[in-house]
GUDO-917808 format. One line per 3 residues: number of its first residue (from 1); their letters; for each residue x, y, z of N, C-alpha, C. Coordinates in Angstrom, 1 decimal, padded with zeros to 4 digits, always signed. Each point is the difference from the previous one (the first is absolute). Example, Ala and Ser with C-alpha at 12.3 -4.5 7.8 and 13.67 -1.06 7.14 Angstrom:
BEGIN
1	as	+013.2/-005.7/+007.8/-000.9/+001.2/+000.0/+000.9/+001.2/+000.0 ~ -000.4/+001.1/-000.7/+000.9/+001.1/+000.0/-000.8/+001.1/+000.8
***
This chain:
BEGIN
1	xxx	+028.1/+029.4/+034.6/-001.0/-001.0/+000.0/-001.1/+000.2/-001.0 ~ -000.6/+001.2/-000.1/-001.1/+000.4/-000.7/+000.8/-000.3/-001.7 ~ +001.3/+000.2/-000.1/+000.6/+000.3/-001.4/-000.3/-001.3/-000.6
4	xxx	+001.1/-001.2/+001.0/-000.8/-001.6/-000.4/-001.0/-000.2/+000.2 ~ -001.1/+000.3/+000.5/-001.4/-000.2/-000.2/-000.5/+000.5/-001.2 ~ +000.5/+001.0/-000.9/-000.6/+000.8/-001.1/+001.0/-000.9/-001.1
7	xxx	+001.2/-000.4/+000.0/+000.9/-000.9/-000.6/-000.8/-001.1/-000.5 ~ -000.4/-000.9/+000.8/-000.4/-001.5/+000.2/-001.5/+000.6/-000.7 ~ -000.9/+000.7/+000.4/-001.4/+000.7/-000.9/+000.1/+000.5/-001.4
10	xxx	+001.5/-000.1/-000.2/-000.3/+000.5/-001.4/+000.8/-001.3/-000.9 ~ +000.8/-000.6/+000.6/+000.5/-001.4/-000.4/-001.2/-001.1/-000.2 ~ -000.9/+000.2/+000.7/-001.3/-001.2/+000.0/-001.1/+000.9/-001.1
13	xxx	+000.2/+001.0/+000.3/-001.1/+000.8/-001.5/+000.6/-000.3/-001.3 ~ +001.6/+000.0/-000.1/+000.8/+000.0/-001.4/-000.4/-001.5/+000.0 ~ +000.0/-001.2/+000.3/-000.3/-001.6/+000.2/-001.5/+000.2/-000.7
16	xxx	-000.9/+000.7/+000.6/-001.4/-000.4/-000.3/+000.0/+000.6/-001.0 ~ +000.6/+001.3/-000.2/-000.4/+000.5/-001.6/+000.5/-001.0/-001.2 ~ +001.1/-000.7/+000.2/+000.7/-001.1/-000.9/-000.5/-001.1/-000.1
19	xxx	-001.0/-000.4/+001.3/-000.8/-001.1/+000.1/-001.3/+000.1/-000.6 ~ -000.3/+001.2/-000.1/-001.7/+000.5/-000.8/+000.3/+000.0/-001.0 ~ +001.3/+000.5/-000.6/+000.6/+000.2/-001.6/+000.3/-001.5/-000.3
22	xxx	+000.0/-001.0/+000.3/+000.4/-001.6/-000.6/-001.2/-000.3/+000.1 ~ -001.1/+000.2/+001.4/-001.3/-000.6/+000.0/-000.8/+000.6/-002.1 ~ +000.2/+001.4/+000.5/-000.6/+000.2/-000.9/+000.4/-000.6/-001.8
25	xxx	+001.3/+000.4/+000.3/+000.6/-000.7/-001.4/-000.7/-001.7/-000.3 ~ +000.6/-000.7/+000.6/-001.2/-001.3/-000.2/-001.3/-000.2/-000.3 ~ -000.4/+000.5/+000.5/-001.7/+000.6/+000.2/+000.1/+000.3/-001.5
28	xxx	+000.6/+001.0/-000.3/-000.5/+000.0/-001.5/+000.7/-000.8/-001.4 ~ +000.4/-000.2/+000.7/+001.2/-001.3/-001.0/-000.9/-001.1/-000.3 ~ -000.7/-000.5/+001.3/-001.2/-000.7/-000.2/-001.0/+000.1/-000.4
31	xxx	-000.4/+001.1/+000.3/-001.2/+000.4/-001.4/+000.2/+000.1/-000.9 ~ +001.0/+000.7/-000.7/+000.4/-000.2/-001.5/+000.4/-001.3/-000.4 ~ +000.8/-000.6/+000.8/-000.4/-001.3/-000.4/-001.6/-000.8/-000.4
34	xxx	-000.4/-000.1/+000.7/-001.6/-000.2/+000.1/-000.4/+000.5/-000.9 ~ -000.1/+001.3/-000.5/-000.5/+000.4/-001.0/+000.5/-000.3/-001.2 ~ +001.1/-000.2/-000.1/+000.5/-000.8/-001.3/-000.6/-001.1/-000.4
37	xxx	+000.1/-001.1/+000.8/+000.0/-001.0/+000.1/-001.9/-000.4/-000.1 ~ -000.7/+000.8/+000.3/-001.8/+000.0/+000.1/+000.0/+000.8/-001.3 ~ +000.6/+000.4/-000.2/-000.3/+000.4/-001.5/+000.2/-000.2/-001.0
40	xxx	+001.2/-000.9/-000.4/+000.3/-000.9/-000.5/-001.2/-001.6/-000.1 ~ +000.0/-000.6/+001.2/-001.4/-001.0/+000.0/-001.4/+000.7/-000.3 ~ -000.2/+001.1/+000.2/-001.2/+000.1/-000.7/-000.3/+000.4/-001.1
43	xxx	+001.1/+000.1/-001.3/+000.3/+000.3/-000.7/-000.1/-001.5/-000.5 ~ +000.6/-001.4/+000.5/+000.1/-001.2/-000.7/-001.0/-000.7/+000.3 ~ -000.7/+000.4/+001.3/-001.2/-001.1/+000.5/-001.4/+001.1/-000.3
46	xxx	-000.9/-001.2/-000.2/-001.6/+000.2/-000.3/-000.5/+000.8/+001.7 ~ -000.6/+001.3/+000.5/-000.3/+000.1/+001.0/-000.9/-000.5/+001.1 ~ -000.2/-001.8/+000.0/-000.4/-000.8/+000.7/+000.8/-000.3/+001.1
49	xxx	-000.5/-000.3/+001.5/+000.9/-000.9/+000.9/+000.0/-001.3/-000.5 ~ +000.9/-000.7/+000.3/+001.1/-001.1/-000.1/-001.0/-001.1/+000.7 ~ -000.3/+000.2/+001.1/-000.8/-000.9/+000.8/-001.5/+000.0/+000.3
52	xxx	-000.9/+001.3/-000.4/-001.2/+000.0/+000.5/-000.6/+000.6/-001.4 ~ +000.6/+000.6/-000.8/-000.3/+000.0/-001.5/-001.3/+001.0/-000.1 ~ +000.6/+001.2/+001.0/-001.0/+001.0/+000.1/+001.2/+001.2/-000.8
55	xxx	-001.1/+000.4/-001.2/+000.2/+000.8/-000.9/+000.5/+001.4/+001.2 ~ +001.1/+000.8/-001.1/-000.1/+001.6/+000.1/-000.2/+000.8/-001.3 ~ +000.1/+001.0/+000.7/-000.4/+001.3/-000.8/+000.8/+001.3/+000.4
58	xxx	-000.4/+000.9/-001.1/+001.7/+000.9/+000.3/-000.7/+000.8/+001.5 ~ -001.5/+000.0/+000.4/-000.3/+000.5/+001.3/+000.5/-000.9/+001.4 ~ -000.1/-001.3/-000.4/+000.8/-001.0/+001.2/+001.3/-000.4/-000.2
61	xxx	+000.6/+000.5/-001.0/+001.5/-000.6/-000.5/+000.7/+000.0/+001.6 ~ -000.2/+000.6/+001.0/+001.0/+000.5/+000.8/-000.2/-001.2/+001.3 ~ -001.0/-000.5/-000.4/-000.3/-001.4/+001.1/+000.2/-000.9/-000.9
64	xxx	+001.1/-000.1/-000.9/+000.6/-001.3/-000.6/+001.7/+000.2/+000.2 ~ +000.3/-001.2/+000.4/+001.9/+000.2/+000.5/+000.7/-000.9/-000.7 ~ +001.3/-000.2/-000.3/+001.0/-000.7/-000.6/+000.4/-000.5/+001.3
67	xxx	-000.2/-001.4/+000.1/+000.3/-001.1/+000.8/+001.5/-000.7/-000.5 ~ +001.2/+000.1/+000.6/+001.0/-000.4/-000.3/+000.0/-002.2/+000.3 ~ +000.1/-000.6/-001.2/-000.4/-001.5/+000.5/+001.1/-000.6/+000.8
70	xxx	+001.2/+000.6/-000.1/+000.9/-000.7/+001.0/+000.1/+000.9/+001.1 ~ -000.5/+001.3/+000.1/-000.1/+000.7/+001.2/+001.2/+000.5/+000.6 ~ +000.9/+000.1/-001.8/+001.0/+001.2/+000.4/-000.1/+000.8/-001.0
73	xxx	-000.6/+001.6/+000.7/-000.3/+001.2/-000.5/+001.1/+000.4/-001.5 ~ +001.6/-000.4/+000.6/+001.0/+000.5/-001.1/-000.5/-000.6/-001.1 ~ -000.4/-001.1/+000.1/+000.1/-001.2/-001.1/-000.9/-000.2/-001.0
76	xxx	+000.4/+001.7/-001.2/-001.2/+000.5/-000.9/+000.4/-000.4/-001.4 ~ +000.3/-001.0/-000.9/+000.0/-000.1/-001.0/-000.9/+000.9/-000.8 ~ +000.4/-000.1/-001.2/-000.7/+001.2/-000.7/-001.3/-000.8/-000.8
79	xxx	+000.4/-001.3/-000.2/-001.2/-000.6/-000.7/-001.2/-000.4/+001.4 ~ +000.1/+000.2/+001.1/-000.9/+000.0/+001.4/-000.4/-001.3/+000.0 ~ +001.3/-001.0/-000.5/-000.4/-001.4/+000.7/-000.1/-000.2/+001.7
82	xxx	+000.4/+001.1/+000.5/-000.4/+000.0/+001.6/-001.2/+001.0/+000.5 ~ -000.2/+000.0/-000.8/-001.5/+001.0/+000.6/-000.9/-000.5/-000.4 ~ -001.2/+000.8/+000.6/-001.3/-001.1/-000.2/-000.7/+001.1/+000.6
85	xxx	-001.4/+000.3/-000.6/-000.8/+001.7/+000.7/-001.2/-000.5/+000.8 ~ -000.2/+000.1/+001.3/-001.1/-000.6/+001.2/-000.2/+001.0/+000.3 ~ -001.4/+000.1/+000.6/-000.8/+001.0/+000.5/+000.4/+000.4/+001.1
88	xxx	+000.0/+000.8/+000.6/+000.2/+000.5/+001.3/+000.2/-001.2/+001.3 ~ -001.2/-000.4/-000.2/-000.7/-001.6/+001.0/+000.7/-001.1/-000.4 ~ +000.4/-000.2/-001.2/+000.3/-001.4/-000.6/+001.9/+000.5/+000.5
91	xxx	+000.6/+001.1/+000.3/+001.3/+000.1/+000.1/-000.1/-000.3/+001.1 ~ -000.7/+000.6/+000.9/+000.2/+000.7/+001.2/+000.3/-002.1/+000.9 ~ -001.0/-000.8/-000.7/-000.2/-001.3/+000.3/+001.1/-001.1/-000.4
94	xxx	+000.3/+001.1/-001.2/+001.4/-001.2/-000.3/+001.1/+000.3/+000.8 ~ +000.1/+001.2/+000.2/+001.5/+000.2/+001.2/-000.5/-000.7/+002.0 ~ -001.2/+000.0/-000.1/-000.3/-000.5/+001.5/+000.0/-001.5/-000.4
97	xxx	+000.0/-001.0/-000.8/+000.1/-000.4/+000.0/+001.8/-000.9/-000.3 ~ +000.6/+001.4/-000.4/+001.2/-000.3/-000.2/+000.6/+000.0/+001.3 ~ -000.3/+000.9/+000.6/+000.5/-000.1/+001.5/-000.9/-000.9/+000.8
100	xxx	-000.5/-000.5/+000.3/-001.0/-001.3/+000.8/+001.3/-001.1/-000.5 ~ +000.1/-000.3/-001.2/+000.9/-001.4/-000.5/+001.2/+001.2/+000.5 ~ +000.4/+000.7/+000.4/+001.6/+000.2/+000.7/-000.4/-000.6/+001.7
103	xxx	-000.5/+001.2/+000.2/-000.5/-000.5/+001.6/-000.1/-001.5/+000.1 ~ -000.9/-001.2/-000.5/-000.4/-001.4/+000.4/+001.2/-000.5/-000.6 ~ +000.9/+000.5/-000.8/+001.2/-001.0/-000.2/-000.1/-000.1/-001.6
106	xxx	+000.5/-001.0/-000.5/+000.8/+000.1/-001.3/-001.0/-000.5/-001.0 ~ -001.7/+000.4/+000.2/-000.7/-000.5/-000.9/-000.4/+000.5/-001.4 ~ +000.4/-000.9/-000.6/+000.0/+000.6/-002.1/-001.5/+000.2/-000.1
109	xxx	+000.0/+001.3/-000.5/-001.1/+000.7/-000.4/-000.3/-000.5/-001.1 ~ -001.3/-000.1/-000.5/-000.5/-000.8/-001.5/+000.5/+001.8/-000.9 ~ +000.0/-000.3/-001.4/+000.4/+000.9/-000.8/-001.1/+000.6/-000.3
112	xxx	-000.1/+001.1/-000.9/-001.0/+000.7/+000.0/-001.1/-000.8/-001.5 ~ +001.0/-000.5/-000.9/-000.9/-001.1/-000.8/-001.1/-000.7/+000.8 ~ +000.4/-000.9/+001.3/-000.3/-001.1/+000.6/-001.1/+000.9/+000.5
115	xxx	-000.2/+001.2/+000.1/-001.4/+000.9/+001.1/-001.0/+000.6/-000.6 ~ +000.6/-000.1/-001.4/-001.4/+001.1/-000.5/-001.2/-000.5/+000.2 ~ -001.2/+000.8/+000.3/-001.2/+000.1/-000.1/-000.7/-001.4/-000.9
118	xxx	-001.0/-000.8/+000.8/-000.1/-001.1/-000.8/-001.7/+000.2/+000.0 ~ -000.4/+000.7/+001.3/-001.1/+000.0/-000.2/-001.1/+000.9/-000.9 ~ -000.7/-000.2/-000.1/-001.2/+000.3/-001.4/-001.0/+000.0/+000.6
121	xxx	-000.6/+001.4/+000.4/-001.5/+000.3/+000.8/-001.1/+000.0/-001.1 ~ +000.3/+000.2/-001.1/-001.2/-000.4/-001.4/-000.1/-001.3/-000.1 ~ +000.9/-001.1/+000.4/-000.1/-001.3/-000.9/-001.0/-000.3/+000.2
124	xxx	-001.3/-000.3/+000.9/-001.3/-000.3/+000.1/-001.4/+000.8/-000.2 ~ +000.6/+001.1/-001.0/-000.5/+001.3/-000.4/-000.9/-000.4/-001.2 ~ -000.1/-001.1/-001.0/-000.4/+000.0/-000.9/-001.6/-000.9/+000.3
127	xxx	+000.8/-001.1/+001.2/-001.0/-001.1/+000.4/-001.2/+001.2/+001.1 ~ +000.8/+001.4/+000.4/-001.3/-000.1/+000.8/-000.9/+000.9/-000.5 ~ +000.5/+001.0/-001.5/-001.0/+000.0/-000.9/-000.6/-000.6/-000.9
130	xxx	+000.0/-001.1/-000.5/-000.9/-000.3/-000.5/-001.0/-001.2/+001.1 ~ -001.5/+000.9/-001.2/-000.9/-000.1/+000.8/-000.5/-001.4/-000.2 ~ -000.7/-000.7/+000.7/-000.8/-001.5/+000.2/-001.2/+000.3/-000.9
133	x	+000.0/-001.0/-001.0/-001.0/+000.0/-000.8/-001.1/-001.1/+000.6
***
């Protein structure tokens, strides 16, 4: 009894060590992908987000992400007509909102042209310095 009990314990250890060796293999398959691929777009793109048009710098570089626009990771041409680099916040908002339009049903997201940033906190900047003569 104890023999198959030490059998079946070493049969489910050989399973998890093959199953941590695949976890892990992916795991980094993925990041070198990722790294490719982010290094590449920040190599082609200006280091601005896409949506909120807040500057980086090589100290914040690492809160700027490559946003995949059809939201398949494989899908990296080399000229990075599918990427697009958003800040941390501006990603984080485009995938919840990618999932909200899964969840409520089949509603077409506007494109990322249709969303950029329209507003302009200076435009009334000039009227409220100058002074009343």
């Amino acid at each position: 009894m104890t023999h198959l009990i030490r059998e079946k314990s070493t049969v489910h250890d050989m399973n998890q060590n093959k199953l941590d060796q695949i976890v892990a293999a992916a795991r980094k398959s993925r990041h070198d992908r990722e790294q490719d691929y982010r290094e590449q777009a920040l190599k082609l793109y200006p280091w601005v987000c896409g949506r909120c048009g807040r500057n980086f710098t090589r100290t914040n570089l690492r809160e700027l992400t490559v946003h995949h626009r059809d939201h398949n990771h494989d899908n990296n041409p080399p000229n990075g007509s599918n990427w697009e680099l958003l800040c941390i916040y501006c990603h984080d908002n485009e995938h919840q909102r990618q999932i909200s339009a899964t969840q409520y049903g089949n509603i077409e997201l506007p494109t990322m042209k249709n969303t950029e940033a329209t507003h302009n906190p200076f435009s009334q900047l000039r009227d409220l310095m100058q002074t009343k003569k």
